[in-house]
N, C-alpha and C positions, 0 to 999 in steps of 0.2 A: 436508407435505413432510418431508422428512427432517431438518432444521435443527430443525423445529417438534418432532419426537419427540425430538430428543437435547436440546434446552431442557427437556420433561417429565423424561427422567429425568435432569439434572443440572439441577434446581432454584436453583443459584449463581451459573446464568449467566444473564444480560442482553442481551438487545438494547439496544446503545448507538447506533449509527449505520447512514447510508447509502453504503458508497461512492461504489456503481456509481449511483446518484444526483449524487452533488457528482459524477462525475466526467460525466455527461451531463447536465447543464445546471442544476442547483443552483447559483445564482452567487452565493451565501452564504458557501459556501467561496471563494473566488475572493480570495485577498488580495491581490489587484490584479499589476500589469505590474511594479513595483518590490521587487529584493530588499535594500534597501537598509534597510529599516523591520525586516527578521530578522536582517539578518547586519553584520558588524564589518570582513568583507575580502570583496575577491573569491575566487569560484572560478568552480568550470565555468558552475554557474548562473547566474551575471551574464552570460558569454558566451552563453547559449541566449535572454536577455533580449535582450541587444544585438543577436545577431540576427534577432528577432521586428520590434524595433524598423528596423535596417536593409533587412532581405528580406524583411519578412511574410509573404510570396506565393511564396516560394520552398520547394522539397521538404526537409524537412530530415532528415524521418526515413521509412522505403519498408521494409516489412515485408516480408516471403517473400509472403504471398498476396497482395500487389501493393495493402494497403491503406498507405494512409499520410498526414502529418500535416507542416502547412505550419510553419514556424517560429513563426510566431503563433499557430497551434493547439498545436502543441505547448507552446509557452510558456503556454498558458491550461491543459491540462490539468496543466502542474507547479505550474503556482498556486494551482491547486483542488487539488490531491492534498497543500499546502503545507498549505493551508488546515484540511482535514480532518485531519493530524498536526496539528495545534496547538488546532482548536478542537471537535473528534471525540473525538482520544487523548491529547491534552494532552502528548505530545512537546514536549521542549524542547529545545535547541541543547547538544549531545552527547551527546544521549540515541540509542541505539541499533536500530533498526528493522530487524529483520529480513526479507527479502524471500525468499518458498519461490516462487517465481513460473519460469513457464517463460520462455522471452523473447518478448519482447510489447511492443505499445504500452502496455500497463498499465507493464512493468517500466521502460520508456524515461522516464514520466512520473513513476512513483516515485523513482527514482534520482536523478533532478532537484526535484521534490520535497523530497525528505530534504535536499539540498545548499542547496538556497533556504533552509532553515529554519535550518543549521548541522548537522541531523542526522545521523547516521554511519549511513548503508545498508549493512546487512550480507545480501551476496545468499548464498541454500544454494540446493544442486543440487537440482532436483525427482527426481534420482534417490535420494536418501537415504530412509532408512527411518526410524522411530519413533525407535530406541534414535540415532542419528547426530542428527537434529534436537532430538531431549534434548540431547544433548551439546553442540552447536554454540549453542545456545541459553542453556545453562549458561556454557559460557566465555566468550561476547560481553555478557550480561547485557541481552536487549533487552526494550524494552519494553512492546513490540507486534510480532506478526506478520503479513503478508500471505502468503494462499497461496491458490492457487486452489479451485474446490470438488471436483475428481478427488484434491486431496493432503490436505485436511482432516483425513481419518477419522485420518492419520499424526500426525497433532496431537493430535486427539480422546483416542486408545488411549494415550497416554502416561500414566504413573504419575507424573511428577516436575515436568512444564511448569509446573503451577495451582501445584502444592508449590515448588515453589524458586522461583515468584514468582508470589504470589496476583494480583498487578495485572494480571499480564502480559495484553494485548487481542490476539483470533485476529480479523483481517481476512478474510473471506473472498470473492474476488473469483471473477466469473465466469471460465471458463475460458478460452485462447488461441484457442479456434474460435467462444467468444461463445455455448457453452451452459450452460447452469448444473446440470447435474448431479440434475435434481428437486430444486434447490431454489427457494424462491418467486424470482420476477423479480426482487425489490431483492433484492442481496445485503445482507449486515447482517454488523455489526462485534459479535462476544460478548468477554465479559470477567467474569473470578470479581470476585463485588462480597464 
């Protein structure tokens, strides 16, 4: 697949993790129902908690194609996507996460996420090109990015991304309609080692 031929010819980069695993049903990542063990105050995340906790069973989030996730679902996949920042990419609480994601229940669950953790989600438009995601990436200094596998190669073609931060981790998520682009089933987390 095509992940597999750009690991050959950039030999620096790694397979570190599994998203689209911790986010379907890997409960490894899964730092549990309480944000209270990550974070020092409330914010939004505590409310998506409390209402997991109050409504379980209630619709909290309804996508366009009419798929959608009960407040208790929801709340499990922010705590596995909690998870996987902390124990995947070793994000720590105001460390910067970049999200290139189109909107999605992917983006719903990261966004939450990041805030569980104290993280600071920095969302970019999936309309941006190579040289705009350099740039946006430069100025916020994140750590990690997510983006799907249609927006990758925008990542990939860059000159500066690995240069002006070797650590930096390319998340690669399957895409909004749930295809992956020829690449293999798990999606997989790379990072210059």
């Amino acid at each position: 697949a095509r992940l597999q031929k750009f690991l050959q010819t950039h030999p620096t980069l790694t397979l570190v993790g599994s998203f689209r695993q911790c986010l379907d049903g890997d409960e490894s990542f899964n730092v549990g129902k309480s944000v209270d063990s990550f974070m020092n105050s409330e914010n939004i995340a505590s409310d998506l908690y409390r209402r997991s906790v109050e409504v379980p069973d209630r619709v909290g989030l309804i996508y366009e194609d009419g798929r959608f996730l009960t407040f208790a679902q929801w709340e499990e996949r922010a705590a596995k996507c909690a998870g996987f920042l902390i124990f995947e990419l070793g994000v720590k609480r105001g460390d910067r996460v970049a999200l290139y994601l189109q909107n999605g229940i992917d983006l719903a669950a990261l966004l939450f996420g990041c805030w569980k953790i104290g993280a600071v989600p920095i969302t970019l438009s999936v309309m941006y090109n190579t040289e705009e995601v350099e740039s946006a990436l430069k100025k916020t200094g994140a750590v990690a990015i997510f983006t799907h596998s249609n927006n990758v190669q925008n990542i990939l073609d860059s000159s500066s991304i690995f240069r002006n931060n070797p650590k930096m981790k390319v998340v690669i998520a399957n895409n909004v309609d749930g295809t992956f682009d020829d690449l293999d089933l798990i999606t997989s987390c790379i990072s210059l080692d």
